[in-house]
N, C-alpha and C positions, 0 to 999 in steps of 0.2 A: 504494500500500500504506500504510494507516495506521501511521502513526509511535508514536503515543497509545493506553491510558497505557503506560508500562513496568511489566513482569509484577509484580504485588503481591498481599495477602491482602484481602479487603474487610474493613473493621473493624467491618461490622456499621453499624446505624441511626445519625442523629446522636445525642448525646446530648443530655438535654432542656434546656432552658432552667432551671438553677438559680434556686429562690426563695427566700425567708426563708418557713420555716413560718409561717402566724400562729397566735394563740393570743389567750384573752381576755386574758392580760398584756400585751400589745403597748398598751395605752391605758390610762390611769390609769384608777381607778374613780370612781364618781360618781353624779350623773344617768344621764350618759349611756353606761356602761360596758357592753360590749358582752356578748354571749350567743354559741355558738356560731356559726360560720359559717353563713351563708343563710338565718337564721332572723330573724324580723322581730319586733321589741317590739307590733307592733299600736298599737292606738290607745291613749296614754296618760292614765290616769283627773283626774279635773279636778284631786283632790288632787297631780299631780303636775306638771299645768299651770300651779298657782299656785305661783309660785317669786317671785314680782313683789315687791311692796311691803308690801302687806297682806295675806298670806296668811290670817290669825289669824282673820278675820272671817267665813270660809266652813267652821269645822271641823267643824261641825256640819251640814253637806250631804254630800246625795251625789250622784253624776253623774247620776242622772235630776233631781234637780230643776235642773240645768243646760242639759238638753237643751231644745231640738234646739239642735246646732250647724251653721253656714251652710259646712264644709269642711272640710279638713284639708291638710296641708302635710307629707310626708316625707321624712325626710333619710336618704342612701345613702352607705355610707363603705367602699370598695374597699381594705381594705389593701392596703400596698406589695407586687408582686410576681403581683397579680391579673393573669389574663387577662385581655388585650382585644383583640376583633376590631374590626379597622375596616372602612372600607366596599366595601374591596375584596377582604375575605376575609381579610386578613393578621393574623396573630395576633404580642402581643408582649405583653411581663410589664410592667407599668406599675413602674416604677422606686424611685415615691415613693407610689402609693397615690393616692385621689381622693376629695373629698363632690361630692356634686349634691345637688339634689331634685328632688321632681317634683309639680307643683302644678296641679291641676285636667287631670290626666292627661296633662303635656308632663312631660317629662325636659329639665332645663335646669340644665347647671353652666357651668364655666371653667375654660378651658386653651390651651396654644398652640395657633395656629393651624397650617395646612398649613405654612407654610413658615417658621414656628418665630420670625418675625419681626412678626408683624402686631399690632395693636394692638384695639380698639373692641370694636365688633360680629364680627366675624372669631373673637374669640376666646370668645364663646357655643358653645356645646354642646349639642343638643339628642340627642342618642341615647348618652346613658353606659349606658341601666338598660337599654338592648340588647347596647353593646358590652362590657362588663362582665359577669366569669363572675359570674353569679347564685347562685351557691354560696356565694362568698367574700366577699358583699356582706353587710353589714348595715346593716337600715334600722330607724326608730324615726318612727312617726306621731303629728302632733299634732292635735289638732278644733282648729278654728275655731271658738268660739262668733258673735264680731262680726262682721255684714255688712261694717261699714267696716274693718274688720281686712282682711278679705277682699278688698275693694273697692283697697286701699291696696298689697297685695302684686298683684294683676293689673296697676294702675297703674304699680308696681315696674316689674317686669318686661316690660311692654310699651315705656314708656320708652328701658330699654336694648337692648331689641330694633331701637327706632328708631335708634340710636345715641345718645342724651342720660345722659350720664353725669353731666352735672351737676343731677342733681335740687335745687334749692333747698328744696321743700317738702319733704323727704327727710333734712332737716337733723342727722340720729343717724346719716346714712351718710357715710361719706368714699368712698367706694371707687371706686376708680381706673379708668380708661379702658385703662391697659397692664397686660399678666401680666405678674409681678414674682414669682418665686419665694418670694422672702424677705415681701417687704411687700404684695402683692398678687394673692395666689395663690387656688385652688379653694377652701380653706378660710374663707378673709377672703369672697370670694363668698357662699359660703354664709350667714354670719353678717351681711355685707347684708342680705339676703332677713330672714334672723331678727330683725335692728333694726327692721324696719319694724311688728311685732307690735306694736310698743312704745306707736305714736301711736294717737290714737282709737279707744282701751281705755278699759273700764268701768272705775269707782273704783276694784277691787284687782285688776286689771291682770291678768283672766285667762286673754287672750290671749295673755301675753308671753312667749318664747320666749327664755330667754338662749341667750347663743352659745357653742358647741362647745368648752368648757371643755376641754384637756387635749389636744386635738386641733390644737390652736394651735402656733406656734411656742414657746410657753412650756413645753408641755407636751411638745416633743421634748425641748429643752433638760433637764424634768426628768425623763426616761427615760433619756440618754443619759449625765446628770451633766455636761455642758457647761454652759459659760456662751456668753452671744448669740456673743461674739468668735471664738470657736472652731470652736462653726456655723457663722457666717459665710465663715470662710476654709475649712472643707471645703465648702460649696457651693460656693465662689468656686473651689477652687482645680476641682473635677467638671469646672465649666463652663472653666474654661480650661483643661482639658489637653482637651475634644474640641472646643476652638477652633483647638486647634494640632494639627487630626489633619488629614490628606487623604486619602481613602479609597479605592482602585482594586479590582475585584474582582481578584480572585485564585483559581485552579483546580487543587486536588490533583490531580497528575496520577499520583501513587503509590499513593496508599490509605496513604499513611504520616501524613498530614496535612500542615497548611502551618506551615513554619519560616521562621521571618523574622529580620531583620539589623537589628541597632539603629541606632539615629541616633546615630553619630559624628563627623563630620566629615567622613568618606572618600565617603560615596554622595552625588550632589547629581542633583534636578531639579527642574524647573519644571513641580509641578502646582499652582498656580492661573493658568495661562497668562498672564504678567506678564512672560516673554523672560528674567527672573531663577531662575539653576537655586539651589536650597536645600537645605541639608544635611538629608536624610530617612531613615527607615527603610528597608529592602527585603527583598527575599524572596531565598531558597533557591532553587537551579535544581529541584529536585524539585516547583516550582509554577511556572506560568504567570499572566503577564498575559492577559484577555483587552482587546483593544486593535479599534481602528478607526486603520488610515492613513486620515484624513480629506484630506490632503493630496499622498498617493500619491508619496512621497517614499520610501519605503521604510524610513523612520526614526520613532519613537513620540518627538515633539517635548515634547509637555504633558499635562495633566492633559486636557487636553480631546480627545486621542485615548486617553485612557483609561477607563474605566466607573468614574466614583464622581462628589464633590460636585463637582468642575469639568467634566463633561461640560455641556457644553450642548444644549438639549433642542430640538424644534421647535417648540417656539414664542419662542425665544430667551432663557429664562431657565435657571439652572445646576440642575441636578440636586440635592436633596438626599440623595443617595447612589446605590452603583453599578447596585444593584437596578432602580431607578424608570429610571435611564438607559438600562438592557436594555429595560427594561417599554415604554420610546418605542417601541422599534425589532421589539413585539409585532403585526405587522400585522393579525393574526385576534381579539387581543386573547384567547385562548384558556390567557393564563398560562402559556403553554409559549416559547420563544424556540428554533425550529430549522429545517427545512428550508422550512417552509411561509410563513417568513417573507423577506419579498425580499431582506435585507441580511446573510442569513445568509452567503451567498460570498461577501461584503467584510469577515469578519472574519477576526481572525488571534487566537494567542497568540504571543505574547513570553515566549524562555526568555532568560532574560540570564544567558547560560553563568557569564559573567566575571566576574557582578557589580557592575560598573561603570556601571548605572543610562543604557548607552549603546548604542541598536540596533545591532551587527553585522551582518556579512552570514552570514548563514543561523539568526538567532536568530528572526527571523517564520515562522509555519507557519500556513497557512491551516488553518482552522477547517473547514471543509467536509470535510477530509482529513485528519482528525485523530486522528479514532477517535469523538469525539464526537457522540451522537444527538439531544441536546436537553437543554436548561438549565431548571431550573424558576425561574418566577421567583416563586414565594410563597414568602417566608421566614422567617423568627424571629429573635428577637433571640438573642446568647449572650453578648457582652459578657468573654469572658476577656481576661485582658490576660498575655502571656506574659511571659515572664523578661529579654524584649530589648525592653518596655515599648510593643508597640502592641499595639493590642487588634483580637482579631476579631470587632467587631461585631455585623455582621447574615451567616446562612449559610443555603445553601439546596443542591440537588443537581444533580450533573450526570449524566447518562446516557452509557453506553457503548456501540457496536454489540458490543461482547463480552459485554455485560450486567450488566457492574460498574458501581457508580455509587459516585461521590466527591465531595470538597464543592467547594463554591463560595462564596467567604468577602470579604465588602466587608471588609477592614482597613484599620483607620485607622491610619496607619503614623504615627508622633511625627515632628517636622518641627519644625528650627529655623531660624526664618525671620532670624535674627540671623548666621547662619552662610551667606553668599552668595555666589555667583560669578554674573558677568556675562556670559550665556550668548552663545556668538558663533554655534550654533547653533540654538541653542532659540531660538524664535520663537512669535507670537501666532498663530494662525489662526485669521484672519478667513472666519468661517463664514456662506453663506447658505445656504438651500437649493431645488431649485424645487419644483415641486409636486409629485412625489409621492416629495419626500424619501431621493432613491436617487442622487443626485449632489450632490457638495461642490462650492461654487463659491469661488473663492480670487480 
């Protein structure tokens, strides 16, 4: 007899993904000042191409005595909060916003790579003006008059496609081999691209393309009324509080939603399986761990019998979240995670009555007998951060054999890894797998 959920009201759909409206204020004015959403500047007139050196000397044309031009070059700017799907369907609100272009019909910007760590070539981008809602995009086209103009941004970009980031002949570009948030990010990329306009240009430099004035680091700064210092330590401080997060999913099991327990001192475990348990955040018994005994010990040791970024995956690297960890264990690959999948009866939730962040005996219940019909694994971003300071991530749904469906939330629980005890239980496990991935071998 199914145990799951306990009798509740459904709350109704998730709620969306909160965005910042945007609006044409969102960016200084200028040149380059935007027009409503998903509407495109077209191609702009030569009088507005020359911005260069000597403009003064062409005032007296007009753009047919310039023509033909040998191409054009346009630039895409996603404000913060844009959609974007990626390749595997999944949709999430870009946080910070994006430029690309796209040159001779490729879409080519810069951004982390998969695994948030890689550097070079990795971190190129060839599908933004797809993954990108096309609504909220705004682009602005330039001609190309000069073959060598032209000639000199294909060379660009081919280059870094080889991986050679050190262009010498390229000598007006510094731009860097690693994403750098601050100093080396999508918008510096872009204004690459734009530097190169610069070289083997006609006398009043009607090729040249300055770079993305206001759109800059400069140009948050003067939006926001910060100075650099400021920025800096609120980016810096972003990236370290979800440095210090460790994420497990977690399963409404009420329709009440999930409540979770600050990091104080009192909860400790060892999720980046390192045998050291760490003072962490935790959850309410009104939610579940879903968990894997990889070790069939009867007890959830680490981060690595849990679904988030310490899972480790089959082909031996960690999970970057709990999602993608489910998503291994999708045998049909069909986005769904439930009966049709083989390792659906080797999972279990964990209610940790106690609270004490330590398996008892009768706090595991198999998954299979749960009440549970199937887990979706496409998810979204939601990113709240509760009043006991972890945030719930990324969330997605679970299904009921009663037909109520509740959420399913990777929280990144706060975790103070200065706060330790030496676990004489918790332990590493050492994971292989055979072939077809349905036995732990210790």
């Amino acid at each position: 007899m199914p145990v799951f959920p306990f009798p509740f009201t459904p709350s109704g759909p998730m709620s969306p993904v909160t965005t910042k409206p945007w609006s044409p204020t969102s960016i200084p004015s200028g040149p380059m000042s935007p027009i409503p959403s998903g509407h495109s500047y077209g191609f702009i007139g030569a009088y507005d191409v020359m911005r260069g050196k000597s403009p003064g000397t062409y005032h007296n044309r007009t753009d047919a005595d310039l023509l033909p031009y040998h191409g054009g070059i346009t630039i895409k700017i996603a404000p913060s909060g844009t959609k974007y799907t990626n390749e595997a369907g999944i949709v999430s609100a870009s946080p910070f916003g994006h430029a690309w272009v796209e040159f001779q019909g490729e879409s080519i910007g810069w951004g982390l790579g998969d695994d948030k760590r890689v550097g070079g070539v990795d971190n190129l981008t060839f599908r933004d003006s797809m993954a990108y809602d096309a609504s909220k995009v705004v682009s602005v086209t330039y001609p190309l008059y000069s073959e060598n103009v032209v000639g000199n941004i294909e060379r660009y970009i081919s280059e870094l496609k080889n991986g050679n980031f050190d262009n010498d002949w390229a000598n007006f570009s510094d731009f860097k081999e690693n994403y750098n948030l601050l100093t080396n990010n999508c918008i510096d990329f872009v204004n690459s691209i734009l530097a190169v306009t610069e070289a083997d240009n006609d006398a009043h430099y009607l090729d040249y393309i300055q770079p993305l004035h206001g759109l800059t680091p400069d140009g948050i700064i003067h939006l926001l009324g910060l100075d650099l210092n400021q920025v800096k330590e609120i980016i810096e401080q972003h990236i370290n509080e979800f440095e210090n997060k460790e994420t497990p999913l977690v399963i409404d099991l009420t329709g009440d939603g999930i409540t979770t327990i600050a990091e104080n001192g009192n909860l400790f475990f060892d999720h980046d399986n390192n045998g050291i348990i760490e003072s962490s955040g935790w959850i309410e018994s009104n939610s579940a761990f879903l968990v894997w005994d990889k070790n069939r010990d009867g007890k959830i040791n680490n981060g690595n019998e849990l679904f988030g970024n310490n899972s480790i995956l089959k082909n031996g690297t960690k999970a970057d979240h709990g999602f993608a960890a489910l998503a291994d264990l999708d045998d049909n690959n069909d986005g769904i995670f439930d009966q049709n999948d083989s390792l659906w009866n080797s999972l279990e939730l964990w209610i940790d009555a106690n609270h004490d962040a330590i398996t008892d005996s009768g706090e595991l219940h198999k998954l299979s007998e749960s009440g549970i019909s199937s887990i979706n694994l496409a998810h979204k971003e939601n990113g709240f951060k509760d009043i006991n300071g972890n945030i719930h991530g990324l969330e997605s749904t679970v299904n009921w054999d009663n037909g109520n469906v509740t959420k399913i939330v990777d929280v990144y629980f706060a975790v103070d890894k200065n706060k330790t005890i030496e676990s004489v239980t918790s332990h590493i496990d050492i994971v292989g797998v055979n072939d077809i991935f349905s036995e732990v071998i210790l």
